[in-house]
N, C-alpha and C positions, 0 to 999 in steps of 0.2 A: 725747463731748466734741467739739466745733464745731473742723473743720481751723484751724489759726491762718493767719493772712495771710502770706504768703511776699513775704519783701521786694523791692523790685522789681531781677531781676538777681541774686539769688543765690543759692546753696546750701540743700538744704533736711538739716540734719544731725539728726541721732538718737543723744541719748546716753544710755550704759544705766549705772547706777549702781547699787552694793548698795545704798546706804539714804542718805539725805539728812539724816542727823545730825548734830554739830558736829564738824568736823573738816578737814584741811587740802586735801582732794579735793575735800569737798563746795563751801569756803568759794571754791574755784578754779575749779570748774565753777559756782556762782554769779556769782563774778564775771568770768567769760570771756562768757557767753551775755547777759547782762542789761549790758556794755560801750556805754556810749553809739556808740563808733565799730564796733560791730557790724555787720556788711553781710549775715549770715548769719539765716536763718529757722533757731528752735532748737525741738526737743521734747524733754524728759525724761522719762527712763524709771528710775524706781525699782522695785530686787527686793524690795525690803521696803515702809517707808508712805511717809504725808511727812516722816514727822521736824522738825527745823526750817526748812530751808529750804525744803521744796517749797511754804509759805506764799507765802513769800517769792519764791519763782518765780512761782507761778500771779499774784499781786499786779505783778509786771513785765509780765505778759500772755506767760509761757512758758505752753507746754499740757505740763501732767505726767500721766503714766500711773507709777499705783501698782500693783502685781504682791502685794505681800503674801505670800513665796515664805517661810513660816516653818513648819516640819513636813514631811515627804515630803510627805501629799499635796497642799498648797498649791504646793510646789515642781513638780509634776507640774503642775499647773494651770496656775500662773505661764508654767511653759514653754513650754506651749500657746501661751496667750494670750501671749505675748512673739512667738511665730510669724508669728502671725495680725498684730499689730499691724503687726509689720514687712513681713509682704505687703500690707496695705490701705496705709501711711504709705510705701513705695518711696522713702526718702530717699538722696538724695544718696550720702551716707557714714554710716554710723554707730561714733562713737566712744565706747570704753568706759573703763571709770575703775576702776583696781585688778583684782585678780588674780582676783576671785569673780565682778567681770562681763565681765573681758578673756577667761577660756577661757567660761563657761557663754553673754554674750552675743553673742564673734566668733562660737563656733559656732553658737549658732541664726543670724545673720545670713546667715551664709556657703549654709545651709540653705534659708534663706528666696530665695536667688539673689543678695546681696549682695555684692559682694566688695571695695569699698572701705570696709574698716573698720581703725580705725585704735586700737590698743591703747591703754592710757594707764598709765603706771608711776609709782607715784604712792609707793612702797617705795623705799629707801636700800637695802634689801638688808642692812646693816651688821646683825649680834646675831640671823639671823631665828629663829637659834632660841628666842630669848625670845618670838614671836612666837606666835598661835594655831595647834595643829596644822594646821588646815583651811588656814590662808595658805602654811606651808610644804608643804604636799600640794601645793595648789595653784599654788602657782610653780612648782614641779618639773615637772608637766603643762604650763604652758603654755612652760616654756623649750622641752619635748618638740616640742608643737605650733606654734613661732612662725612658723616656716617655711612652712608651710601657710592656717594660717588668717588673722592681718594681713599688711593690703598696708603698714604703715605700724607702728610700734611707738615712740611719743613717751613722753620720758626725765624728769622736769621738772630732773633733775641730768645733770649730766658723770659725778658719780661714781657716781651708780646704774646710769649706763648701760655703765657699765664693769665693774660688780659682775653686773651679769643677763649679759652678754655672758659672761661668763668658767662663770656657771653654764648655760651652751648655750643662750641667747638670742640669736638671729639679727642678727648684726652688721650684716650689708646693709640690714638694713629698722630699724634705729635710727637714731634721732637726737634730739637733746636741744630743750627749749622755756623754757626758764625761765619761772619766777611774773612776773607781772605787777602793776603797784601802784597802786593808783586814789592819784595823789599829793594831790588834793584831800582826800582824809581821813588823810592823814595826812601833818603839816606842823605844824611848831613854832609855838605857841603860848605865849606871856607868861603869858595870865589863867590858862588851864586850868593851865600849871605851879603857879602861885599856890594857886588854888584845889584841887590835890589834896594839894602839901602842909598846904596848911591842914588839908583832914579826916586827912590822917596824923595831921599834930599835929607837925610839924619844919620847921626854921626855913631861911630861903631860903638857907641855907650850909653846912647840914649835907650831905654827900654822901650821894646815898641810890644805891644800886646796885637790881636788881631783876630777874624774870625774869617771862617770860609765855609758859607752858606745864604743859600740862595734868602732871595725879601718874602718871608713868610711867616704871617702871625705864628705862628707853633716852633719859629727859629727865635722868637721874641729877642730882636733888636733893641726892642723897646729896653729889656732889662741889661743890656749890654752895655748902652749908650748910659743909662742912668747911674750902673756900678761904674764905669768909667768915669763920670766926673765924680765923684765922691773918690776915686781912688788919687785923681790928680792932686785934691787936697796933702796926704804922703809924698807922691811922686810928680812935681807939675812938670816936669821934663818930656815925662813917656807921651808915646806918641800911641795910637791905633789906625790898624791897618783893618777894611773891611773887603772883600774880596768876594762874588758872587752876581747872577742873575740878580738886577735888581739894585747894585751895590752904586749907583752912580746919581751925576745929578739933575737927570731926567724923572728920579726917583721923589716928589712932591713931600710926600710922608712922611719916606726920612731925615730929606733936607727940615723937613720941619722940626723933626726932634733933634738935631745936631744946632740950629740954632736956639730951642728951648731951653736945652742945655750949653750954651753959650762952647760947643765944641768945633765950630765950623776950621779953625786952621788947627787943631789936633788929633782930626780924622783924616785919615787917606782913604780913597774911594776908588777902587780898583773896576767895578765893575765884571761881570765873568771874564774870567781868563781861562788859556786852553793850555799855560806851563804854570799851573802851581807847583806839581812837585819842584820845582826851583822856587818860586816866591817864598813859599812857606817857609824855607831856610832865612828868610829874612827877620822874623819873629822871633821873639824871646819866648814869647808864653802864647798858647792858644786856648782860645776861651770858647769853651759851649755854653749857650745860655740859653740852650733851648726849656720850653714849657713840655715839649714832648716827643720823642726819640724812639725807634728801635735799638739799631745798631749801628750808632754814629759811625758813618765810615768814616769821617775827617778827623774822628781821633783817634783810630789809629795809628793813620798818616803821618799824623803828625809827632804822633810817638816814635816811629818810625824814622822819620825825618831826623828825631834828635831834637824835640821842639818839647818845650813841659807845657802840659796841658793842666785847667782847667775847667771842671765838666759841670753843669747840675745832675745832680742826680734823675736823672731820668733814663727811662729803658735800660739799656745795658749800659750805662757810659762811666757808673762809678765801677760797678765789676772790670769794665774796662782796662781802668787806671790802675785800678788799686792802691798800693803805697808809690806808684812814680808816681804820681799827680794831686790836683788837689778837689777837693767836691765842698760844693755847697746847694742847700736847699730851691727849688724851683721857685722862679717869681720872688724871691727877695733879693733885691737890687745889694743890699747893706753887706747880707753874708755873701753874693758875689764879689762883691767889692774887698772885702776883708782875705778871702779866698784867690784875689787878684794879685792883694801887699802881699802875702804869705809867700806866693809865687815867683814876685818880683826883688821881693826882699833878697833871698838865696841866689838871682843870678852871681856866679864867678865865684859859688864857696863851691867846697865837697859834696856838700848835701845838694848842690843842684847839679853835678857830675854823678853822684850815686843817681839821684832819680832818673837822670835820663837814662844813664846804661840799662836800669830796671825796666824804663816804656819802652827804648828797643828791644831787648832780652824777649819779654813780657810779649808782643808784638811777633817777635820767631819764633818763638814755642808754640801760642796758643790758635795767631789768628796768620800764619801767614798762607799764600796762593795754596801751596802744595799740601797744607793739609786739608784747606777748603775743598781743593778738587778730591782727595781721596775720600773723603766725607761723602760729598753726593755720588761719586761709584760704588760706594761700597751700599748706599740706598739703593741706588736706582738696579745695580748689581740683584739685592736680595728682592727687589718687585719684580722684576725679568725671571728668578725661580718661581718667585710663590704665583704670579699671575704672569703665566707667557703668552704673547700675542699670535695668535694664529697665524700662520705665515710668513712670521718674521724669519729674515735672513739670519740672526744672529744671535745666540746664545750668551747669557751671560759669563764670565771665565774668570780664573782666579784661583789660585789655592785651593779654597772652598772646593771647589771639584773637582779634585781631585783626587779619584778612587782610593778607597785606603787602602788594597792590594797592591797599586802601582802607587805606592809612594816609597822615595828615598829617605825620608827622613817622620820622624812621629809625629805625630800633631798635638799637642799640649795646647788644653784650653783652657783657660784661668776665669772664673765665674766669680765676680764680685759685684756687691750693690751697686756703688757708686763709683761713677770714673775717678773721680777726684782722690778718691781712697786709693784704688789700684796703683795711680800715679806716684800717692806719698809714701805707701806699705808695699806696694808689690813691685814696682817698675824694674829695681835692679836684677830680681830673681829672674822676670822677663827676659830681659836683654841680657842676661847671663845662658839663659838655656837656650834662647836665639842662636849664642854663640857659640854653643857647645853643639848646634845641628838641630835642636828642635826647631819644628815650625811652631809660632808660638803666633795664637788666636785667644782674644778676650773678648768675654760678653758683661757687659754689664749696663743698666739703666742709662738712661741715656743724659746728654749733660755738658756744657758748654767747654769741659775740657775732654773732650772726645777727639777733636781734631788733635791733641799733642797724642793721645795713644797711639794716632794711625801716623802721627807723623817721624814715630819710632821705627818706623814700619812694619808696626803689628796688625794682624786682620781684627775688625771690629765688630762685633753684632751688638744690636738692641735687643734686651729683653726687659718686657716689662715686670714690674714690680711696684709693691705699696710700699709705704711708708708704714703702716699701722697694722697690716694685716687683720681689718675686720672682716672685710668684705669674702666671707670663704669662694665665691663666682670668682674673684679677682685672687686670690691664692691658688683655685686649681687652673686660672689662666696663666699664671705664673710656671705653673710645673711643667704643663701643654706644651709651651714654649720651649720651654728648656728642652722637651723630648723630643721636640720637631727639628730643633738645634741639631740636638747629639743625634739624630737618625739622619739627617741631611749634610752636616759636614765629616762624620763619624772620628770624633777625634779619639785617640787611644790612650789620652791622659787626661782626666779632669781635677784640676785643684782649683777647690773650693775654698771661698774665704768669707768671712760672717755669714751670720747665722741663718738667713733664709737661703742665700745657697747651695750653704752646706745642709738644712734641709731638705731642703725642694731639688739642690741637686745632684744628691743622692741617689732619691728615689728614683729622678726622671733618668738616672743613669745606669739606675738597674733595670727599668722598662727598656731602655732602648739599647741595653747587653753593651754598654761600655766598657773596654777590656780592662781600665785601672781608672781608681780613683781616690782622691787624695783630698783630705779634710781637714782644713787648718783651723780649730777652733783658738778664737782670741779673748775667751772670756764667756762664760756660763752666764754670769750676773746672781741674785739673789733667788731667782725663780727656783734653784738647785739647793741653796743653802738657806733659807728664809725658814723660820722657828714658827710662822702662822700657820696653824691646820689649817684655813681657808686654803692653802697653796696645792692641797695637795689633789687635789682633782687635776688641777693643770699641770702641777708637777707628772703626775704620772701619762698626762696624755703627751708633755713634750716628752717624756723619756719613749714611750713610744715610736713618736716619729723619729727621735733619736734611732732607736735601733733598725726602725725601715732604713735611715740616710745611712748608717755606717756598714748596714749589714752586707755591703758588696764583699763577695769573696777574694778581692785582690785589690784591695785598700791598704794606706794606711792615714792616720790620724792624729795632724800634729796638734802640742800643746805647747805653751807658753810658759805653762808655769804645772808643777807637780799637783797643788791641790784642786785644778780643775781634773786635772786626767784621774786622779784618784777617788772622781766625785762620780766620774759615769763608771767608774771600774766596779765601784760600790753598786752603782745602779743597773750593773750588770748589761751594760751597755756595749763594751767592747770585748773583743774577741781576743784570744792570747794571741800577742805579738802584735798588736795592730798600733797602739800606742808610741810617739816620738814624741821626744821632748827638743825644742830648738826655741832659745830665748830670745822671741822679741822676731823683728823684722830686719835687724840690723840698722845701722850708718852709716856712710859715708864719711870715714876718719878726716878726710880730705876737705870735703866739705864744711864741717862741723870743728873745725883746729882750733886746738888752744889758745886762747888769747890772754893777757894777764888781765888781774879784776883792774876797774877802771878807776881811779883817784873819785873822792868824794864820797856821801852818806851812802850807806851797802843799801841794795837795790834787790828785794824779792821778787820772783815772778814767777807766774802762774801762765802757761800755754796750755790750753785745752778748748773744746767745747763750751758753751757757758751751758752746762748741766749741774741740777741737782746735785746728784746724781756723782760727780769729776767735786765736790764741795767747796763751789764757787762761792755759796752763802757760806759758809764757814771760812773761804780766803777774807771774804769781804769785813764781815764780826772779828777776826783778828787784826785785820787792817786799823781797824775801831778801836779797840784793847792798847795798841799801840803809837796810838796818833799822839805828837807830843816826846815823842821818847829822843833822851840825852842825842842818841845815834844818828838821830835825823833821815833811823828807816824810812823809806821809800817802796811800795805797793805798786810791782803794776799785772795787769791783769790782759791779756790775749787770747783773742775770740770775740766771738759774739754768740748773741741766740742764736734759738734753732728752733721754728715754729713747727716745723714736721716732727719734733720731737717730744711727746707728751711730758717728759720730764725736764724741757726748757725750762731754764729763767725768762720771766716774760720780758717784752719789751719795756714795760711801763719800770718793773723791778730795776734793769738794765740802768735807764733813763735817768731813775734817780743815782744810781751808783755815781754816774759819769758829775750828776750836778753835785751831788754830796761832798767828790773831791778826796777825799781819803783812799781810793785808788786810783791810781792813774788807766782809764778803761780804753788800751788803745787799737779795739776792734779787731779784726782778720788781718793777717801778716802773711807774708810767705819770707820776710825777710828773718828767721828763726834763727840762726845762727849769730848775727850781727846785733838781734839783742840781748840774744844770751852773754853776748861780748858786754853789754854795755849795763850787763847786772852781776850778784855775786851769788845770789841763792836760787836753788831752783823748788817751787814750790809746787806739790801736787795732793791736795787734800782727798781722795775718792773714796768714794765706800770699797769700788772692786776694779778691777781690772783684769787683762790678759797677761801683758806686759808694756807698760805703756812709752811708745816710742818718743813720748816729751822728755822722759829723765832720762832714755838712753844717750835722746841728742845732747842733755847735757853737763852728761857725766864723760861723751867723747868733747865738751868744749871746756871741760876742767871745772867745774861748780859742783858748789857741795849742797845737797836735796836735801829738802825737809817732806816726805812724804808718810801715807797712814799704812797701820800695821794688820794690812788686808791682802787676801791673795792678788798676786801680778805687781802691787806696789813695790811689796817686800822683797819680790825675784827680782826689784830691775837694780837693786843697790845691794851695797853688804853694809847690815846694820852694823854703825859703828865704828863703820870704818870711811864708806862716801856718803854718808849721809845719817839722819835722826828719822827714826819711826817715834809715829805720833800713834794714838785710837784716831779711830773714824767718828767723826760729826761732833768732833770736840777742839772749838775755837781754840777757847784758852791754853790748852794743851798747845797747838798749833802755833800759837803766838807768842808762847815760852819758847818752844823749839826755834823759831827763826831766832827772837831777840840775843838766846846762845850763841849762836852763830853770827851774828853783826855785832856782838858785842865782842866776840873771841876771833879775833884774824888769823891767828896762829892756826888753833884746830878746823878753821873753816877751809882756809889755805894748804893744809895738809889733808883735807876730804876731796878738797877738788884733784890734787896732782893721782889721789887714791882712784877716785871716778875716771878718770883720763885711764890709768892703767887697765880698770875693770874694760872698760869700751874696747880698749888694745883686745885685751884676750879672753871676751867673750861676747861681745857686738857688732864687733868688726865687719861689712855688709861682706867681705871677702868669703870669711867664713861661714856665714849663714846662707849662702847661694851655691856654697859649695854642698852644705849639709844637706840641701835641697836638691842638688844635681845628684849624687848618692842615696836621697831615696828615691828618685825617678830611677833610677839606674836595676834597684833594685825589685821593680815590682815588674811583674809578667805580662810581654807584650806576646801579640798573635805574631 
């Protein structure tokens, strides 16, 4: 077969596949390699033939090698020539796809002199034992071997990569990638809705629910069909649509549970189809009722589509949804079913117009094609430096290598924990200095919203990091990193954001002669201010590192609020003139707009983490104090746990809050604004903080805060004027403060118009990106 043309400038990758039949790896590695915004030269390698897609590939103009590895001795053969391929082809990386070509193809890679190969987990792990013996054999082995053989080991879930990790798959060399979605095919459509109910044969009002997945115990049919009739009892109209390998009435099994369940003429029976993205436009609501999941491709689709979904909680499919959609527990038929009325109820109001714009919205940010592909370049990209293959034609390219002498513009790299955070606190600073000419690069942990970083078109690196920082082997691999970082892409700016980066990178950016560096502290905590002599041992050993992290001679060091900076000034920590003060991370005025309070009993609310710590038990205890009251206050509470967090509320605490019923507990939001619209107090109990970005959001959406009189709370309001300071960790107190305020409209309603103005002219994201372009401006480049 004639070498394919190597695109100009990039990678040349090799991926090795058991077989190219229909299925959700294969449907992924199709549409990853044949992605219009592909920058990457691809070959495929099938151990079996072509099945269906490798048609479809060679027709893109991919080059595919079939192995036909079926019998020992074709597999002996195979093996060979799988050898041989990969010494004549000397690609880049070669990435493998499931457990039969992640241990049989890393190893021959590895063999062949390979070593940036990068595994692909394409298994939920969830039920494996329903699973073929040889899959379970064969996970077991390569949990053994991960260690050794990938440089690289890609997740396409959070929750698989937590399921292999736990069965001794190498924690350090994972990290997740989610599906990607060509939004062009699939997007709601009027006619094709039209026209598939027509060949149903049901009428533009009848609700039709439906699923689109193959006949497979772990798609559990079973719990589909059984929520379904129980849902008929509400709706006996609606009709289901099943669509899939399997889905017809050749099918023994299922025909047998659609007459158990007396469903035979309220089922349609599609059978696999090769135009769902049209059918699916036919569906009111799509339902997963799988037992066990990675990363449901069909719900995004269907999100996508414009279709509400919903999911059981399984693999990733309630992170999925989020607030578009609806989730109910695995294997219970009852709360499927309930989770069905829920769904179907809201067809043709608002609230089923908000949620879909949310699943498509939700769908282009997180998971769509082009950030999937920039995700796996920007991997396979950083295994092609760290492990390059001898003889390989091609070099990895990018940004990244480009010499800091020959650059036109700085390179500003931004070093935060978690993506997620970067996202809600830093993004606009980003794409603000983007636009001013920086080239702007972010490193942080790794994490299912990585793909909207890059799809900002920012450069991404992984660097690891703990959660607890016990493990000191695992805090100076953290540093390592960072210096490997900063000596390999040598950026000339680093701003650092919480605490372990601005420790860790610090230091690692005075080893590797970083020309500036910039250090946003958001908060000390009580480790600095805490009254126990127990503290003081650790006290003095972080003030220490403190002065390794700040001590660069061309730094500076933002604060949030006055009595942190005046806490390491004391502790002779910083250097004259290195201290800034800039409140908070800003807003988006635009975003976060005024809305007026909403008719009916005043609505408290509490957005935070569920921490200790933010005095989630102290919203809750005042919740209590007040239950009963003339006002017909109303509690609600936003967030959830957080098990990585030692100062988590536990789950079980959680659990009963929600059955107790005295707060409304209604979990992780992104929709922050819209319920701040639909409350009138904003509440934030915490012992400490930086400046916390929940009451800037909203005091820019006009609500008057009932927060404590601790440093970063007290900065984000003017006592008195947008809001009541309470103490810390005192309920009562807490619950006098709100009842003021539900009971007085007048002064509540002149705190919020007060808050609105404060957000105007001192939160405003304009001017706090600007504050920030002005100290970049002024520190000393080479």
């Amino acid at each position: 077969m004639p070498e394919p043309l190597r695109q100009q400038g990039g990678l040349r990758v090799v991926h090795i596949i058991s077989g190219l039949g229909l299925g959700g790896a294969e449907t992924v590695l199709h549409r990853l390699v044949t992605a219009p915004t592909q920058p990457d030269t691809h070959i495929v390698i099938s151990m079996g033939d072509a099945g269906v897609f490798g048609p479809r590939l060679q027709a893109a103009g991919i080059a595919l090698h079939t192995l036909h590895m079926h019998g020992p001795k074709a597999a002996l053969n195979g093996l060979w020539r799988l050898f041989h391929l990969l010494r004549e082809l000397r690609p880049d990386v070669v990435q493998t796809w499931m457990y039969h070509a992640d241990l049989v193809g890393g190893l021959i890679a590895r063999l062949a002199g390979i070593r940036a190969v990068s595994w692909g987990i394409r298994n939920s792990g969830a039920d494996l034992h329903k699973s073929s013996p040889s899959a379970r054999v064969l996970s077991w082995l390569c949990a053994r071997v991960s260690g050794s053989v990938p440089a690289v080991i890609v997740s396409c879930a959070e929750n698989a990569a937590r399921r292999h990790q736990q069965w001794g798959y190498r924690a350090d060399r994972m990290l997740v990638i989610p599906n990607g979605y060509d939004l062009s095919r699939w997007q709601a459509d009027a006619i094709a809705r039209g026209q598939a109910r027509q060949q149903w044969g049901v009428s533009s009002d009848t609700p039709v629910i439906g699923s689109v997945a193959r006949w497979n115990p772990l798609k559990d049919h079973h719990n589909l069909l059984a929520a379904f009739s129980q849902s008929l009892d509400s709706y006996p109209h609606m009709r289901c649509v099943l669509i899939g390998q399997g889905m017809d009435e050749s099918n023994a099994e299922l025909c047998g549970l659609l007459d158990r369940y007396g469903l035979r003429d309220k089922v349609i029976l599609l059978g696999r189809r090769d135009d769902v993205p049209t059918l699916i436009n036919g569906l009111d609501v799509h339902v997963l009722s799988s037992r066990a999941e990675g990363f449901p491709n069909v719900v995004a689709e269907a999100m996508a589509a414009g279709v509400a979904c919903v999911v059981t909680d399984v693999g990733d499919a309630a992170m999925m949804v989020d607030d578009a959609g609806w989730v109910a527990p695995a294997q219970d038929a009852s709360a499927l079913a309930a989770a069905i009325n829920q769904a179907v109820g809201v067809l043709g109001t608002p609230e089923h117009a908000a949620r879909l714009a949310r699943g498509r919205d939700r769908v282009a940010r997180l998971f769509s094609l082009e950030a999937m592909v920039a995700s796996y370049h920007v991997v396979w990209r950083r295994l092609a430096e760290d492990f390059p293959t001898a003889g390989a034609k091609s070099r990895a390219s990018g940004p990244a290598h480009v010499p800091a002498g020959a650059r036109t513009a700085p390179l500003l790299l931004f070093m935060v924990n978690n993506p997620a955070f970067f996202l809600s606190h830093r993004l606009p600073l980003a794409l603000g200095a983007k636009e001013e000419g920086y080239d702007v690069h972010v490193a942080t942990m790794d994490g299912p919203t990585v793909p909207e970083i890059l799809s900002h078109g920012l450069v991404h690196h992984v660097i690891p990091m703990s959660r607890s920082g016990k493990n000191p082997v695992q805090e100076f691999q953290s540093i390592h990193a960072m210096w490997r970082l900063f000596r390999r892409i040598r950026p000339d700016i680093v701003h650092a954001v919480t605490i372990k980066p601005v420790l860790y990178g610090g230091i690692a950016a005075r080893l590797a002669g970083v020309p500036a560096y910039v250090a946003a502290i958001s908060g000390l905590g009580f480790l600095f201010t805490g009254r126990s002599g127990g503290l003081d041992a650790t006290r003095r050993a972080a003030t220490l590192l403190y002065r390794l992290a700040l001590g660069h001679p061309n730094s500076r060091v933002i604060f949030q609020n006055a009595n942190d900076r005046d806490v390491l000034q004391q502790a002779r920590v910083l250097q004259p003139g290195q201290a800034v003060l800039i409140r908070g991370s800003g807003v988006d005025l635009d975003a976060f707009p005024v809305v007026p309070e909403p008719p009916g009993p005043p609505v408290a609310i509490m957005v935070a983490r569920l921490l200790h710590d933010k005095g989630a038990q102290e919203f809750v205890d005042a919740a209590r104090m007040t239950a009963g009251h003339p006002t017909g206050l109303r509690w609600r509470l936003v967030g959830s746990p957080d098990p990585g967090n030692p100062a988590s509320v536990s789950e079980d605490t959680y659990t009963q809050w929600r059955k107790e019923g005295v707060v409304e507990c209604l979990g992780e939001r992104s929709d922050i604004a819209a319920l701040y619209a639909q409350s009138h107090i904003a509440v934030l109990p915490s012992y400490r903080e930086g400046l916390p970005k929940s009451l800037v959001e909203a005091a820019a959406c006009g609500r008057a805060v009932v927060t404590t009189d601790v440093p970063g709370c007290r900065d984000a309001i003017d006592p008195g004027v947008t809001g009541l300071l309470v103490p810390a960790r005192d309920a009562r107190a807490l619950a006098d403060a709100v009842l003021q305020l539900a009971e007085n409209t007048a002064q509540r309603q002149a705190m919020a118009a007060a808050g609105r103005r404060l957000a105007e002219t001192e939160f405003d994201i304009g001017r706090i990106v600007a504050a920030h372009l002005r100290l970049y401006a002024a520190l000393r480049l080479p």
